[in-house]
PAGUSE-15937 format. One line per field, with one value per residue (C-alpha): x, y, z; residue number from 1. Coordinates in steps of 0.2 Angstrom, whole numbers, padded with zeros to 4 digits. Layout:
N
x (X_...)
y (Y_...)
z (Z_...)
pos (NUM_...)
END
This chain:
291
x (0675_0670_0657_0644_0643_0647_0631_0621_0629_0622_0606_0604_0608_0598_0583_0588_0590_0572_0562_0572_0566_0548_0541_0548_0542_0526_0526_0534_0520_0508_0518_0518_0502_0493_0483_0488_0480_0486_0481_0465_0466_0450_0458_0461_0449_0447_0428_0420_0407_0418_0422_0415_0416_0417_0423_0439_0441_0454_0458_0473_0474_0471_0476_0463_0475_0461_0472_0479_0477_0492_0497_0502_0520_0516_0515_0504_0491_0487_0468_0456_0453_0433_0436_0447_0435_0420_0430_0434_0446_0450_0459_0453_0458_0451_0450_0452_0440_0429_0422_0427_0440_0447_0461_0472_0461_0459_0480_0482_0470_0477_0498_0492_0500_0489_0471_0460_0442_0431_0443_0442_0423_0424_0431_0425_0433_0428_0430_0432_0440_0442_0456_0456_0467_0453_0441_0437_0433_0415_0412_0423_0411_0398_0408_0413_0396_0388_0401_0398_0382_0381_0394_0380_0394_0390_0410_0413_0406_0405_0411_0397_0400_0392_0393_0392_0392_0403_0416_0399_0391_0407_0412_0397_0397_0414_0410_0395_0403_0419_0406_0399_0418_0424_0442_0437_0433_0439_0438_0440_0440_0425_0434_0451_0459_0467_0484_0499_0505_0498_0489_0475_0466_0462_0463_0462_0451_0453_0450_0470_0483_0496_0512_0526_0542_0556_0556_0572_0572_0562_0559_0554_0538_0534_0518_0504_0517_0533_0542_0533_0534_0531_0536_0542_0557_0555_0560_0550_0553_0558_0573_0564_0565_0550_0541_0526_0518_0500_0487_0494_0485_0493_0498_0507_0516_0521_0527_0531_0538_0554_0569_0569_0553_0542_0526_0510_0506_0490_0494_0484_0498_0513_0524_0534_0547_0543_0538_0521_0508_0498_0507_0498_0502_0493_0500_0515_0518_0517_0523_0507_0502_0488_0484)
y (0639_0654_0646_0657_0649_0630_0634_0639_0625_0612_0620_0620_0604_0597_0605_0597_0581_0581_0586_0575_0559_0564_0562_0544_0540_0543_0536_0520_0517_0521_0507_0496_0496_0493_0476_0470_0458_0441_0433_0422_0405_0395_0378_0385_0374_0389_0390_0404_0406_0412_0428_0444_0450_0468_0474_0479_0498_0502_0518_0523_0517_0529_0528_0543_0543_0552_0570_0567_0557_0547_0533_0516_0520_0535_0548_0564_0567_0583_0584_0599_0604_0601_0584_0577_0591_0579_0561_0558_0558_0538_0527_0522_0515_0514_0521_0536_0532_0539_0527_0510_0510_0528_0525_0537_0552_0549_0547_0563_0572_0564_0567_0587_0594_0611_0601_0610_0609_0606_0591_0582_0584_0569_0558_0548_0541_0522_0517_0498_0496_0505_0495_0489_0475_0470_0468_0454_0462_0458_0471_0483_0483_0487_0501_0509_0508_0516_0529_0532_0534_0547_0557_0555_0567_0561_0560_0547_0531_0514_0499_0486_0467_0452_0432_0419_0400_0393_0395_0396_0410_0418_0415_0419_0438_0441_0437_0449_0461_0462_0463_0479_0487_0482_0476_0462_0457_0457_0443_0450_0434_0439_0434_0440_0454_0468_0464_0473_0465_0450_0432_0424_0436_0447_0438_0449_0440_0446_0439_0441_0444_0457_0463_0475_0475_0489_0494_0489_0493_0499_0487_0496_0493_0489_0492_0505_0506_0510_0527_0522_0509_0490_0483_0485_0476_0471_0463_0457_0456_0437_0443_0438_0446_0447_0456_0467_0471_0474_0487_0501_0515_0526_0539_0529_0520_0539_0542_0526_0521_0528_0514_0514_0516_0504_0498_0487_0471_0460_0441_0425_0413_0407_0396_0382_0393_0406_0419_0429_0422_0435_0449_0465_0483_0491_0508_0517_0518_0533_0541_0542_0520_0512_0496)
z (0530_0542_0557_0550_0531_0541_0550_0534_0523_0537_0538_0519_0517_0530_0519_0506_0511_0518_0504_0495_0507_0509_0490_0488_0502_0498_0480_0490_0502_0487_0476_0491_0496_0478_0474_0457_0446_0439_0423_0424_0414_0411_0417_0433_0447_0457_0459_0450_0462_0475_0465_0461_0445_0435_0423_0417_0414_0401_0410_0422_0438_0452_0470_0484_0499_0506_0500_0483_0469_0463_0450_0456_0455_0468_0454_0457_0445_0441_0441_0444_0462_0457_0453_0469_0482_0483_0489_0507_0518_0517_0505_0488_0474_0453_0438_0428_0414_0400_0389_0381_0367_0374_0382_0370_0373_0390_0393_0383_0397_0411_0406_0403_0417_0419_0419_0408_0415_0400_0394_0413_0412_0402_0414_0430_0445_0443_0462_0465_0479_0498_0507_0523_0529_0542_0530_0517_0499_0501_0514_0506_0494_0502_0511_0495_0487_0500_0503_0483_0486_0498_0488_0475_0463_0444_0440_0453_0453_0462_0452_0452_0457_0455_0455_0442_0447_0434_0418_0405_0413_0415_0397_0391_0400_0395_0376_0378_0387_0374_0359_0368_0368_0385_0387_0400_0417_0435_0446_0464_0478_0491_0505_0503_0512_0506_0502_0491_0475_0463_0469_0463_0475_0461_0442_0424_0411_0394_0377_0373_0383_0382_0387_0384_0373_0369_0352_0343_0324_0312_0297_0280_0274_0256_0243_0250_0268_0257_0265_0279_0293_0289_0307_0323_0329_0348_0363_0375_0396_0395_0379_0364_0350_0336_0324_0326_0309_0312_0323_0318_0311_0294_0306_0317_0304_0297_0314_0323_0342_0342_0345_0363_0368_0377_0369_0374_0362_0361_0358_0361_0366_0362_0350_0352_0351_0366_0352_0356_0341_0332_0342_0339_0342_0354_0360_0366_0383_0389_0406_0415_0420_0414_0424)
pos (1_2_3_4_5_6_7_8_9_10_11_12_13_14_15_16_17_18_19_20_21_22_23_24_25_26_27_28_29_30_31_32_33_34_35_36_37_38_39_40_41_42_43_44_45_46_47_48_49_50_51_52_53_54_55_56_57_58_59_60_61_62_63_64_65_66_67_68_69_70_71_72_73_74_75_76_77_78_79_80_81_82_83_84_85_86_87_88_89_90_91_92_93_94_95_96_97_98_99_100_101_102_103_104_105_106_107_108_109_110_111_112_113_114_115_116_117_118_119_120_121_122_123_124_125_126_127_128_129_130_131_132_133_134_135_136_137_138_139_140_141_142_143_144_145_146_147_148_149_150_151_152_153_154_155_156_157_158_159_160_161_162_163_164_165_166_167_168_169_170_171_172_173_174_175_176_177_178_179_180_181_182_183_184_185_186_187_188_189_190_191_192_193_194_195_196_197_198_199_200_201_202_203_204_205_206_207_208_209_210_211_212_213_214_215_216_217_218_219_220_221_222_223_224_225_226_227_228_229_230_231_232_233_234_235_236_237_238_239_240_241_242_243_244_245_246_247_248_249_250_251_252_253_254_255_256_257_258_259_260_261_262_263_264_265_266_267_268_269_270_271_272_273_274_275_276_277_278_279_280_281_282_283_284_285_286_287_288_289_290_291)
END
Protein backbone atom coordinates (compact mmCIF):
# COMPACT_ATOMS: atom_id res chain seq x y z
CA UNK A 1 0.00 0.00 0.00
CA UNK A 2 1.54 3.43 -1.30
CA UNK A 3 2.56 5.69 2.11
CA UNK A 4 0.06 8.13 0.96
CA UNK A 5 -3.27 5.79 1.17
CA UNK A 6 -1.46 4.06 4.52
CA UNK A 7 -1.50 7.49 5.93
CA UNK A 8 -5.42 8.16 4.98
CA UNK A 9 -6.35 4.56 5.97
CA UNK A 10 -4.94 5.27 9.49
CA UNK A 11 -6.42 8.55 9.55
CA UNK A 12 -9.85 7.30 8.57
CA UNK A 13 -9.97 4.73 10.90
CA UNK A 14 -8.80 6.44 13.73
CA UNK A 15 -12.21 8.59 12.95
CA UNK A 16 -14.04 5.87 13.04
CA UNK A 17 -12.95 4.25 15.90
CA UNK A 18 -13.80 7.50 17.78
CA UNK A 19 -17.20 8.17 16.95
CA UNK A 20 -17.74 4.76 17.38
CA UNK A 21 -16.50 5.13 21.34
CA UNK A 22 -18.08 8.35 22.28
CA UNK A 23 -22.03 7.56 21.96
CA UNK A 24 -21.70 4.44 24.28
CA UNK A 25 -20.05 5.86 26.36
CA UNK A 26 -22.48 8.35 27.00
CA UNK A 27 -25.43 5.91 27.02
CA UNK A 28 -23.22 3.94 29.57
CA UNK A 29 -22.72 6.57 32.15
CA UNK A 30 -26.46 7.39 31.55
CA UNK A 31 -27.33 3.59 32.24
CA UNK A 32 -24.88 3.66 35.14
CA UNK A 33 -25.77 6.34 36.84
CA UNK A 34 -29.74 5.85 37.02
CA UNK A 35 -31.84 5.10 40.46
CA UNK A 36 -34.05 2.13 39.93
CA UNK A 37 -36.96 1.14 41.97
CA UNK A 38 -37.56 -2.28 43.75
CA UNK A 39 -40.77 -3.76 44.53
CA UNK A 40 -42.44 -2.48 47.80
CA UNK A 41 -44.21 -5.52 49.95
CA UNK A 42 -46.44 -4.49 52.85
CA UNK A 43 -44.86 -7.06 55.37
CA UNK A 44 -41.70 -5.15 55.05
CA UNK A 45 -40.68 -3.51 58.76
CA UNK A 46 -39.24 -0.73 57.10
CA UNK A 47 -40.88 2.25 58.69
CA UNK A 48 -43.13 4.27 56.48
CA UNK A 49 -42.68 7.44 57.96
CA UNK A 50 -39.17 7.44 56.91
CA UNK A 51 -40.30 7.83 53.27
CA UNK A 52 -41.49 10.16 50.91
CA UNK A 53 -44.10 9.45 48.73
CA UNK A 54 -45.46 10.37 45.00
CA UNK A 55 -46.85 9.05 42.61
CA UNK A 56 -45.98 6.83 40.12
CA UNK A 57 -46.12 8.34 36.57
CA UNK A 58 -46.93 5.71 33.88
CA UNK A 59 -44.72 7.60 31.49
CA UNK A 60 -41.21 7.14 29.97
CA UNK A 61 -38.33 7.64 31.92
CA UNK A 62 -36.17 10.56 31.17
CA UNK A 63 -32.68 11.53 32.04
CA UNK A 64 -31.67 15.94 31.58
CA UNK A 65 -27.82 15.75 31.58
CA UNK A 66 -28.05 19.30 31.59
CA UNK A 67 -27.81 19.04 27.29
CA UNK A 68 -29.84 16.23 26.10
CA UNK A 69 -32.58 14.27 26.94
CA UNK A 70 -31.96 10.54 27.03
CA UNK A 71 -33.69 7.28 28.04
CA UNK A 72 -32.41 5.06 30.95
CA UNK A 73 -30.50 3.00 28.59
CA UNK A 74 -28.71 6.17 27.24
CA UNK A 75 -31.00 6.64 24.19
CA UNK A 76 -31.57 10.23 22.68
CA UNK A 77 -34.87 11.20 22.63
CA UNK A 78 -35.86 13.18 19.95
CA UNK A 79 -38.03 16.13 21.46
CA UNK A 80 -38.65 19.62 20.11
CA UNK A 81 -35.83 22.27 20.75
CA UNK A 82 -38.91 24.35 22.81
CA UNK A 83 -39.35 21.75 24.95
CA UNK A 84 -35.68 20.81 26.29
CA UNK A 85 -34.73 25.15 25.85
CA UNK A 86 -36.26 26.04 29.30
CA UNK A 87 -34.21 23.23 31.65
CA UNK A 88 -30.77 23.96 33.13
CA UNK A 89 -27.60 23.19 32.70
CA UNK A 90 -27.51 20.30 35.70
CA UNK A 91 -28.72 16.69 35.93
CA UNK A 92 -32.28 15.65 36.25
CA UNK A 93 -34.12 12.81 36.09
CA UNK A 94 -38.42 11.90 35.49
CA UNK A 95 -40.98 11.54 33.42
CA UNK A 96 -42.33 12.07 30.01
CA UNK A 97 -46.01 12.01 30.83
CA UNK A 98 -49.48 13.13 29.61
CA UNK A 99 -52.08 11.95 31.59
CA UNK A 100 -53.17 8.61 33.55
CA UNK A 101 -54.01 5.51 31.48
CA UNK A 102 -51.98 7.07 28.28
CA UNK A 103 -49.17 5.50 28.12
CA UNK A 104 -49.86 4.19 24.45
CA UNK A 105 -50.31 7.63 23.06
CA UNK A 106 -47.76 9.06 24.77
CA UNK A 107 -45.02 6.11 23.60
CA UNK A 108 -46.34 6.77 19.95
CA UNK A 109 -45.20 10.60 20.54
CA UNK A 110 -42.12 9.91 22.13
CA UNK A 111 -40.72 6.87 19.47
CA UNK A 112 -41.62 9.63 16.32
CA UNK A 113 -38.51 10.47 15.39
CA UNK A 114 -39.18 13.98 13.74
CA UNK A 115 -41.15 15.54 16.94
CA UNK A 116 -44.17 17.06 15.58
CA UNK A 117 -44.85 20.21 17.78
CA UNK A 118 -48.71 20.07 18.35
CA UNK A 119 -48.51 16.36 19.52
CA UNK A 120 -45.45 17.10 22.16
CA UNK A 121 -47.72 19.99 23.46
CA UNK A 122 -49.42 17.29 25.36
CA UNK A 123 -46.63 16.15 27.39
CA UNK A 124 -44.84 17.34 30.50
CA UNK A 125 -41.48 16.80 32.06
CA UNK A 126 -42.46 15.34 35.58
CA UNK A 127 -39.20 16.01 37.41
CA UNK A 128 -38.57 13.86 40.61
CA UNK A 129 -35.25 13.88 41.09
CA UNK A 130 -31.85 16.17 40.78
CA UNK A 131 -28.98 13.95 41.65
CA UNK A 132 -26.34 14.69 43.86
CA UNK A 133 -24.18 12.16 45.52
CA UNK A 134 -23.48 14.61 48.52
CA UNK A 135 -27.01 15.12 49.14
CA UNK A 136 -29.68 13.14 50.91
CA UNK A 137 -32.97 13.00 48.71
CA UNK A 138 -34.75 15.33 51.15
CA UNK A 139 -32.71 18.29 50.17
CA UNK A 140 -32.70 17.19 46.57
CA UNK A 141 -36.14 17.85 46.77
CA UNK A 142 -36.07 20.83 47.85
CA UNK A 143 -33.47 21.83 45.17
CA UNK A 144 -35.47 20.52 42.28
CA UNK A 145 -38.57 22.21 43.41
CA UNK A 146 -37.34 25.28 43.69
CA UNK A 147 -35.30 25.08 40.51
CA UNK A 148 -38.93 24.07 39.00
CA UNK A 149 -40.13 27.00 40.25
CA UNK A 150 -38.11 29.56 38.88
CA UNK A 151 -38.31 27.93 35.51
CA UNK A 152 -41.94 28.44 36.25
CA UNK A 153 -42.34 26.76 32.10
CA UNK A 154 -46.16 24.99 32.35
CA UNK A 155 -44.51 21.62 30.55
CA UNK A 156 -42.29 21.04 33.20
CA UNK A 157 -43.06 20.22 36.56
CA UNK A 158 -41.82 19.31 40.08
CA UNK A 159 -43.09 16.02 41.39
CA UNK A 160 -44.60 16.66 44.91
CA UNK A 161 -43.60 14.55 47.98
CA UNK A 162 -45.06 13.93 51.12
CA UNK A 163 -45.09 11.56 54.32
CA UNK A 164 -47.45 9.09 55.77
CA UNK A 165 -46.88 7.60 59.35
CA UNK A 166 -47.89 4.06 58.69
CA UNK A 167 -49.17 1.02 56.33
CA UNK A 168 -53.09 2.34 56.67
CA UNK A 169 -52.38 5.81 55.50
CA UNK A 170 -50.37 4.40 52.98
CA UNK A 171 -52.89 2.02 51.87
CA UNK A 172 -55.47 4.01 52.01
CA UNK A 173 -53.78 6.87 49.54
CA UNK A 174 -52.84 4.32 47.18
CA UNK A 175 -56.50 2.75 46.95
CA UNK A 176 -57.68 6.39 46.41
CA UNK A 177 -55.10 7.38 44.30
CA UNK A 178 -55.52 4.00 41.78
CA UNK A 179 -59.50 4.65 41.80
CA UNK A 180 -58.51 8.23 40.38
CA UNK A 181 -56.55 6.40 37.31
CA UNK A 182 -52.96 6.41 38.79
CA UNK A 183 -50.73 3.47 38.42
CA UNK A 184 -49.18 3.70 41.93
CA UNK A 185 -46.80 5.25 44.30
CA UNK A 186 -43.14 5.89 44.89
CA UNK A 187 -41.66 5.54 48.12
CA UNK A 188 -38.30 7.60 48.02
CA UNK A 189 -36.05 7.09 51.50
CA UNK A 190 -35.55 10.81 52.86
CA UNK A 191 -32.29 10.27 53.81
CA UNK A 192 -30.64 8.22 51.05
CA UNK A 193 -28.18 9.38 48.73
CA UNK A 194 -28.18 9.32 45.20
CA UNK A 195 -27.04 5.96 44.18
CA UNK A 196 -27.23 3.90 40.62
CA UNK A 197 -29.33 0.75 40.41
CA UNK A 198 -32.09 -0.89 42.85
CA UNK A 199 -32.20 -0.91 46.90
CA UNK A 200 -34.83 -0.31 49.19
CA UNK A 201 -33.85 3.33 48.64
CA UNK A 202 -36.44 3.82 46.36
CA UNK A 203 -39.61 1.06 46.37
CA UNK A 204 -42.56 0.84 43.50
CA UNK A 205 -46.09 0.26 45.09
CA UNK A 206 -48.63 -0.82 42.86
CA UNK A 207 -51.83 -2.68 43.25
CA UNK A 208 -50.47 -5.67 40.92
CA UNK A 209 -47.27 -6.44 39.94
CA UNK A 210 -45.81 -6.86 36.47
CA UNK A 211 -43.30 -8.07 34.50
CA UNK A 212 -42.05 -9.08 30.98
CA UNK A 213 -42.28 -12.35 28.83
CA UNK A 214 -41.34 -13.13 25.03
CA UNK A 215 -44.18 -14.10 23.06
CA UNK A 216 -43.91 -17.81 21.98
CA UNK A 217 -47.08 -19.05 20.10
CA UNK A 218 -50.06 -17.96 19.20
CA UNK A 219 -53.05 -20.13 20.39
CA UNK A 220 -56.44 -19.81 18.30
CA UNK A 221 -59.26 -18.41 19.74
CA UNK A 222 -62.73 -19.96 19.69
CA UNK A 223 -66.50 -18.35 19.77
CA UNK A 224 -66.69 -14.43 19.27
CA UNK A 225 -62.48 -14.47 18.99
CA UNK A 226 -62.47 -17.38 16.17
CA UNK A 227 -59.99 -16.05 13.10
CA UNK A 228 -58.58 -14.21 15.66
CA UNK A 229 -56.27 -14.53 18.68
CA UNK A 230 -57.49 -16.36 21.83
CA UNK A 231 -53.91 -16.27 23.85
CA UNK A 232 -50.56 -15.58 23.97
CA UNK A 233 -48.03 -18.26 24.56
CA UNK A 234 -45.12 -16.82 26.77
CA UNK A 235 -42.00 -17.11 28.69
CA UNK A 236 -41.26 -15.18 31.39
CA UNK A 237 -37.40 -14.07 32.63
CA UNK A 238 -37.17 -16.78 35.32
CA UNK A 239 -38.20 -19.67 32.02
CA UNK A 240 -41.64 -20.27 32.65
CA UNK A 241 -43.78 -20.85 30.30
CA UNK A 242 -47.90 -19.71 30.50
CA UNK A 243 -50.76 -18.50 28.95
CA UNK A 244 -52.03 -14.99 28.64
CA UNK A 245 -55.64 -14.84 27.53
CA UNK A 246 -57.07 -11.71 28.78
CA UNK A 247 -56.48 -7.45 28.53
CA UNK A 248 -56.40 -7.41 25.09
CA UNK A 249 -58.42 -5.18 23.09
CA UNK A 250 -60.46 -6.61 19.55
CA UNK A 251 -57.82 -4.91 17.62
CA UNK A 252 -55.07 -6.26 19.20
CA UNK A 253 -56.23 -9.73 19.21
CA UNK A 254 -56.67 -9.05 15.10
CA UNK A 255 -53.26 -8.11 15.15
CA UNK A 256 -51.46 -9.63 17.97
CA UNK A 257 -47.57 -9.43 19.42
CA UNK A 258 -45.75 -10.90 16.91
CA UNK A 259 -43.70 -14.33 18.13
CA UNK A 260 -40.72 -12.95 19.37
CA UNK A 261 -41.58 -9.78 20.71
CA UNK A 262 -41.42 -8.88 24.29
CA UNK A 263 -44.52 -7.91 26.24
CA UNK A 264 -45.42 -6.28 29.77
CA UNK A 265 -47.95 -8.53 31.96
CA UNK A 266 -50.07 -7.49 35.25
CA UNK A 267 -50.22 -10.38 37.87
CA UNK A 268 -51.01 -10.52 41.47
CA UNK A 269 -48.76 -13.35 42.68
CA UNK A 270 -47.74 -16.48 42.12
CA UNK A 271 -48.84 -20.38 42.24
CA UNK A 272 -47.35 -23.08 43.82
CA UNK A 273 -46.04 -23.84 40.87
CA UNK A 274 -43.92 -20.66 39.89
CA UNK A 275 -46.70 -19.61 37.27
CA UNK A 276 -47.88 -15.79 37.44
CA UNK A 277 -51.77 -15.94 38.72
CA UNK A 278 -54.31 -14.03 36.82
CA UNK A 279 -51.51 -12.90 34.26
CA UNK A 280 -52.84 -10.08 32.14
CA UNK A 281 -51.82 -8.36 29.01
CA UNK A 282 -50.63 -5.09 29.28
CA UNK A 283 -48.80 -3.86 26.25
CA UNK A 284 -46.04 -4.53 23.63
CA UNK A 285 -42.78 -3.32 24.53
CA UNK A 286 -41.72 -1.08 22.32
CA UNK A 287 -38.17 0.41 21.53
CA UNK A 288 -38.44 3.61 23.50
CA UNK A 289 -38.32 2.43 27.79
CA UNK A 290 -41.04 3.03 30.06
CA UNK A 291 -39.78 2.78 33.75
Amino acid sequence: MPALYKIRFIYLAALFIAAFCTFPAAALQTATQTQLAKVYEENTSIPISDYLVSEKYDGIRAIWTGSELLTRQGNVISAPEWFTAPLPDVWLDGELWTKRQNFEALSSIVRTQIPKDNRWRQVKYMVFDMPDAQLPFEERYKNYSNLIGQINTEHIKAVKQQRFHSNHELSKHLQAMVENGAEGLMLHLATALHKSGRSDALLKLKPYFDDEAEVIAHLPGKGKYTDMLGALRVRNQQGIEFSIGTGFTDAERANPPPVGSIITYKYHGYTNNGVPRFASFLRIRENVEDE
